[in-house]
N, C-alpha and C positions, 0 to 999 in steps of 0.2 A: 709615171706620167706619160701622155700619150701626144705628140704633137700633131699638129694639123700634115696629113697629106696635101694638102692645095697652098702649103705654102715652098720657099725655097729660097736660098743665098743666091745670089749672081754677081759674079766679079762686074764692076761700071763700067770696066776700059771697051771700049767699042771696036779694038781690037783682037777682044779675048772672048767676054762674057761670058766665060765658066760656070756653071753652077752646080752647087752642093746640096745635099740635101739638111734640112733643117735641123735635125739633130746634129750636126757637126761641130764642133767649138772651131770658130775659123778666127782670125783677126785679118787677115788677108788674105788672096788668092793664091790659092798653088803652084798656080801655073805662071803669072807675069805677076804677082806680088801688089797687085790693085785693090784700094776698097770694096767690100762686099758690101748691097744691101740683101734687103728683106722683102725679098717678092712675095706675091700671089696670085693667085690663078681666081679672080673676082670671078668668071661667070659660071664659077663652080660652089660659088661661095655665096649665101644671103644675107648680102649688103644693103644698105636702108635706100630707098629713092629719094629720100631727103634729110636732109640734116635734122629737122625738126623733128625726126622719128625719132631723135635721141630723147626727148624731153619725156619721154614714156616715162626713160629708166629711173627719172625723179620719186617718180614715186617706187622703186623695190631699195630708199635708202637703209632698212635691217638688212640687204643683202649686198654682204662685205663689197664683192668685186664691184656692184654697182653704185655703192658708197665712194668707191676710187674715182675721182678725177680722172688715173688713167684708165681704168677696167670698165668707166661707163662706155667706153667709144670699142669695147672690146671687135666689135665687126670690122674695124680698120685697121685692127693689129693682129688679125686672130691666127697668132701662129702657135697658141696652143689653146686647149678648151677652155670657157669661163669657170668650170669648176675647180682649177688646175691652177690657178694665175697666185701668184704672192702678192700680196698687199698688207699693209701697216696706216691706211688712211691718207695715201696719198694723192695731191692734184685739189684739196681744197681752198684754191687760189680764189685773188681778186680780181676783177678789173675797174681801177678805179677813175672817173670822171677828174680830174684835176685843174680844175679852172684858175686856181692860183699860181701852180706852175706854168702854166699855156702862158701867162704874161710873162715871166721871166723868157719863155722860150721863143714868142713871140706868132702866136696862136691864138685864134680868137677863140672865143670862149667856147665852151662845149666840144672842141673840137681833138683836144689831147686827154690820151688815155694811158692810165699805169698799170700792167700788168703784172701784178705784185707775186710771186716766186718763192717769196720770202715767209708766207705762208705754210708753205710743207713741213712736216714731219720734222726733220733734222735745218729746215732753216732756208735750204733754196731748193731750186728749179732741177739738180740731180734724178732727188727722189722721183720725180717722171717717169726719166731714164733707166733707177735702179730699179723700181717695180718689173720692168720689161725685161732687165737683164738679169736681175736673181731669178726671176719665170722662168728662165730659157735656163740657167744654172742649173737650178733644182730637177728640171727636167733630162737633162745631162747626167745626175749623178756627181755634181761636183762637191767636194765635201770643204772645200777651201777657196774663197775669190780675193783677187788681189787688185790694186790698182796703185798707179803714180797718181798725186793731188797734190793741188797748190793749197787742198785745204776742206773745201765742198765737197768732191767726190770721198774723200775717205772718208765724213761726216756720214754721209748716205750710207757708203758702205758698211762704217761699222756698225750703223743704229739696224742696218737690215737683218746684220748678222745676227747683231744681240738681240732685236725682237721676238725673229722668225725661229732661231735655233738650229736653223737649217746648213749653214757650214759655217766656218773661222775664215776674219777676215783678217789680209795684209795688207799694211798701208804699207807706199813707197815715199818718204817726202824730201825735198832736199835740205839743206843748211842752210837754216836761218831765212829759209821762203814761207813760210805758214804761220797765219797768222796764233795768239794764242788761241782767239776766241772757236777756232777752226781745229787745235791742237787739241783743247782740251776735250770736245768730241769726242774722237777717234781712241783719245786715254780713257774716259770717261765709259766709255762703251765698251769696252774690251778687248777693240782689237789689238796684234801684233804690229808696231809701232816700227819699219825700220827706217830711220835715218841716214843718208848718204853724203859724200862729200861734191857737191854738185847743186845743181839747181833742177828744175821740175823737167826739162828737156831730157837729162844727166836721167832724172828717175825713172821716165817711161821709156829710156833706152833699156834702163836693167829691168822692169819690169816686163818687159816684151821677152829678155832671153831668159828670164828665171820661170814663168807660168807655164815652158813647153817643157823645160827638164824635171820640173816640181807636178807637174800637172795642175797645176792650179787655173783656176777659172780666173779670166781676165776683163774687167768689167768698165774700163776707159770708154770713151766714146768711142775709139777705133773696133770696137764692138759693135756690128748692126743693130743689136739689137736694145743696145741704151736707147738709139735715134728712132727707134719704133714708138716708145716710152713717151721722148722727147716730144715727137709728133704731137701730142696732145695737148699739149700747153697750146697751139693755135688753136685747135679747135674747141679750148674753153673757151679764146676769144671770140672764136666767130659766137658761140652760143651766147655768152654776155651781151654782144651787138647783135641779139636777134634773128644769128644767120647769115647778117648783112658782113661782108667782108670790110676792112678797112682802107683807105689809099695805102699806107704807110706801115712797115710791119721794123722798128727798130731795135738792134741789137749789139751789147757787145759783142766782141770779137777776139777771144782765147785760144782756147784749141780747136774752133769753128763746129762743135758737135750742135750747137741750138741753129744757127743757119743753116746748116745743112740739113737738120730734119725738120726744120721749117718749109725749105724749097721741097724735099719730100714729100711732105705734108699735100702741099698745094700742088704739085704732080698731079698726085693722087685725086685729091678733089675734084681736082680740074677734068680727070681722064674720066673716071667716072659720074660726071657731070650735076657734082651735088653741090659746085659754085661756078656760075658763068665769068666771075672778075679774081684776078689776080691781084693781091697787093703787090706794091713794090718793096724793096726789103734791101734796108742800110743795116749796113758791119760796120761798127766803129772798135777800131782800135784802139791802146793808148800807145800814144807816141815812144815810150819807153818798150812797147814790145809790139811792132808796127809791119811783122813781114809781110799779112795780108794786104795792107796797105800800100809797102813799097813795089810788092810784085804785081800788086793790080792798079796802080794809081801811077805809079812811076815806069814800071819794066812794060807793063801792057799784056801781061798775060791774063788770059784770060780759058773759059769752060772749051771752046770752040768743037763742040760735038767730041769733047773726052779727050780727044787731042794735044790740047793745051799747053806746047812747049815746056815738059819738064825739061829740060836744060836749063832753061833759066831759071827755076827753081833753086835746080842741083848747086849752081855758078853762085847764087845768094849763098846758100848756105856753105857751099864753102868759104866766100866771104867772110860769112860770119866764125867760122872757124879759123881762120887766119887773124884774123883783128883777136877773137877769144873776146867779140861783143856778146854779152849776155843780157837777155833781159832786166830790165831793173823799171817798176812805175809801182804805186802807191796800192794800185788796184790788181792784187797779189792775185785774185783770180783769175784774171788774164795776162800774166804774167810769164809768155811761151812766145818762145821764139822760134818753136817748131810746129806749128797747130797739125796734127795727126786727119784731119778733115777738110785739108787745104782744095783737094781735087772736087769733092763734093759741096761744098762750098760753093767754088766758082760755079756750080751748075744750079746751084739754087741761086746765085746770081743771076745768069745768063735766063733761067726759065722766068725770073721775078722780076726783070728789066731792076736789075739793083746796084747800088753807088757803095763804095769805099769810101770811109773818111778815119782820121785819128783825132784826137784830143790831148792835149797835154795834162798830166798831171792839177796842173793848175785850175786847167776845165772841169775836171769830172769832181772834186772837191767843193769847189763851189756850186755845182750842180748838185751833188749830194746836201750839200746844206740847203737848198732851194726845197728839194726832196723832203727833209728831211722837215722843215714849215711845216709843210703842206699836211703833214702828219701820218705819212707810210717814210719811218726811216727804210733807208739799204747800205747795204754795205758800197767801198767806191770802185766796185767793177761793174755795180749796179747803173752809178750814176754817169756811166761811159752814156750809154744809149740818150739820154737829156743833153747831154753836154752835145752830144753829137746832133739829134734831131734841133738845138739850138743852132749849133752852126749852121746848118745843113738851107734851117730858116732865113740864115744869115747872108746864105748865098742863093738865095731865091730858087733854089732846089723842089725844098717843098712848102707849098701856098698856105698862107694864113687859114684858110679855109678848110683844108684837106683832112680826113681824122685820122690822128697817129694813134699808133700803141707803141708806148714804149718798153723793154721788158726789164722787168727790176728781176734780177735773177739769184739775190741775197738776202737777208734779213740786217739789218742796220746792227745787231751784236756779233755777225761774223766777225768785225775787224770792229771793235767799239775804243782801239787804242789812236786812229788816224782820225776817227772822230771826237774824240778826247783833244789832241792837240790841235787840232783845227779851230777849235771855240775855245782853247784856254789862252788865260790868261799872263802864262808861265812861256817868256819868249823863249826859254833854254828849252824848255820841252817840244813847243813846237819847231825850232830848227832843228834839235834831234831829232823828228820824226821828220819830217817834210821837207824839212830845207834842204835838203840833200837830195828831193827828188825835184826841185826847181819849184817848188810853191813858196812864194815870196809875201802873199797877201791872203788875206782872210776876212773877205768883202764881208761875210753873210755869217760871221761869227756871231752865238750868241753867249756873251760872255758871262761868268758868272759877276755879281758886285761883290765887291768885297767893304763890311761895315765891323763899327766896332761890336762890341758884347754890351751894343744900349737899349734897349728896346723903342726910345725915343729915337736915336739913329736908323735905329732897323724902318720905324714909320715912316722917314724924312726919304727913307731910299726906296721904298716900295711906292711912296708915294711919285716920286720923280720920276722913277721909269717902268711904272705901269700905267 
């Protein structure tokens, strides 16, 4: 496979800016150890003059790459040729109008949007990602990709593997972090399953030192070229609205790879002037795994032209290694107390005029049930971003009026056991699951009735509560 000359890695730090040439497998910089993107050299390159030139590629849907969600936008990723690119049908997302949720959130009508994720291939918003970086794999010569996952990412990984035939994948996962519904994936597909004694921070630490002694291809988001992938989930958005940008671009917030190629994304856009508005763009946290939160809501750190006081970064986290606080919240895929995307992040902040928030466990549960009405379940790292654009309305942040997207970045059967005990009836069940993570109530339970074996019974109860 042959990659694009006009494209190329460049370390972020504004005090290094290194760059590699694109064939390289990099996870960081050489020289000062900084996140890499994924540049290009545009005015070497035949980029559209307007968004709407993408609508062409609607109609070559018999042709695979242009079939892809992410391969129809190929001239904004194109760091290697359309004929070249790996796809499995991924990026055939939603964006859905949700005018029942807008009242619980407190949005008037027509104005909140769900950007359903949950749709792809293996279940969320990955496969984006992993299109872009088994592309860049396969181009490489890599004959094995490995990643740490709370559960998503190895999902993607392994179903890539198993589809394309193109290398063996290895999951890293930790003890007792992953969900079944996410477990059985990665079993199910055939990857190489290793379990550690540790948690998902524990696994992409040994991940990071095994893929340079192993040669293994490394496909986390601390990979540029997931967030090339990633990119593309906004610009389904903008396509769905028209072209027209939204006020409000809302997200959770895990190990930061979806804000951070969101900010990307709209870079990009912006420089080559194919949207005159920027959204603004919320990272919600959950309060159970809240470092983006406490370091940008509490400490005050912030992008400031790359800059951005890592000391106090380093000072958290040592923190949190003296205490031996570990992540612990409901919504196990953001579940990281070390997000690998933290720098770039803050920059898609500072470019998106963007706000930090968290939610507690208790929030995004009930938010999930709201979700889940409305009739696009997700899973509850999904319903971080609702929970949060409710708050967010709560505190007059953002106007009844404004149009949000919010992003569902799961399928409602990733984690279908936290939904299970949320609407059952069985209180042992749900303090087993929940109650240990501080969810006390279950507003928006839909419970089952329970009737005897009469079919008179059965009419009297169907009748009451329908």
């Amino acid at each position: 496979m042959t990659l694009s000359n006009y494209a190329f890695q460049k370390c972020i730090s504004p005090t290094c800016g290194e760059t590699y040439d694109v064939g390289e497998v990099l996870v960081a910089c050489k020289t000062c150890g900084d996140l890499l993107d994924i540049e290009y050299e545009w005015d070497k390159l035949a980029i559209p003059t307007s968004l709407s030139q993408f609508e062409a590629f609607w109609q070559q849907r018999t042709v695979p790459a242009r079939f892809s969600g992410v391969w129809r936008f190929h001239e904004l990723l194109p760091f290697v040729e359309l004929d070249q690119v790996v796809t499995i049908g991924e990026g055939q997302t939603l964006l859905q109008q949700a005018d029942s949720l807008a009242r619980y959130v407190g949005m008037d009508h027509g104005h909140l949007y769900l950007q359903y994720e949950g749709m792809n291939p293996s279940g969320s918003f990955k496969d984006n990602g992993m299109a872009a970086a088994f592309t860049h794999a396969r181009a490489t010569g890599a004959k094995r990709a490995a990643c740490a996952s709370t559960g998503n990412t190895s999902a993607s990984l392994a179903m890539y593997a198993a589809v394309t035939r193109l290398m063996k994948a290895v999951i890293f996962i930790g003890t007792g972090k992953i969900s079944y519904g996410k477990l059985s994936q990665a079993l199910d597909y055939g990857a190489l399953t290793v379990q550690i004694a540790g948690d998902f921070d524990d696994a992409m630490a040994r991940v990071k030192e095994v893929c340079p002694q192993l040669d293994i291809y490394l496909v986390n988001s601390i990979n540029p070229f997931r967030l090339e992938g990633q990119k593309t989930i906004m610009l389904r958005v903008l396509e769905s609205l028209g072209w027209e940008t939204p006020d409000w671009v809302i997200v959770p917030g895990g190990n930061l790879g979806n804000s951070s190629a969101f900010g990307k994304a709209f870079i990009e856009l912006k420089e080559l002037g194919l949207i005159e508005k920027v959204p603004r763009l919320a990272v919600i946290n959950a309060s159970g795994a809240n470092t983006l939160s406490e370091l940008y809501e509490q400490r005050g750190i912030r992008w400031d032209g790359g800059l951005g006081a890592p000391n106090v970064t380093d000072q958290y986290y040592e923190e949190l290694d003296h205490t031996g606080r570990k992540a612990s919240t409901i919504a196990s895929a953001i579940e990281i107390n070390r997000p690998v995307n933290l720098r770039k992040c803050l920059r898609a902040l500072d470019f998106c005029d963007g706000v930090v928030r968290e939610v507690s466990d208790q929030e995004i549960l009930d938010a999930k049930a709201q979700v889940g009405a409305g009739g696009i379940g997700c899973e509850p790292a999904s319903a971080a971003s609702v929970a949060g654009a409710k708050l967010l309305r709560s505190q007059g942040v953002i106007g009844t009026d404004e149009r949000v997207v919010c992003i569902l970045t799961g399928h409602q059967l990733k984690d279908p056991t936290a939904t299970v005990a949320y609407h059952t009836t069985d209180q042992d069940q749900f303090n087993q699951v929940l109650g240990s993570r501080g969810v006390k109530l279950a507003s928006y339970a839909n419970r089952a009735v329970g009737v005897p074996n009469d079919v008179d019974e059965i009419v009297k109860a169907i009748q009451l509560y329908s």
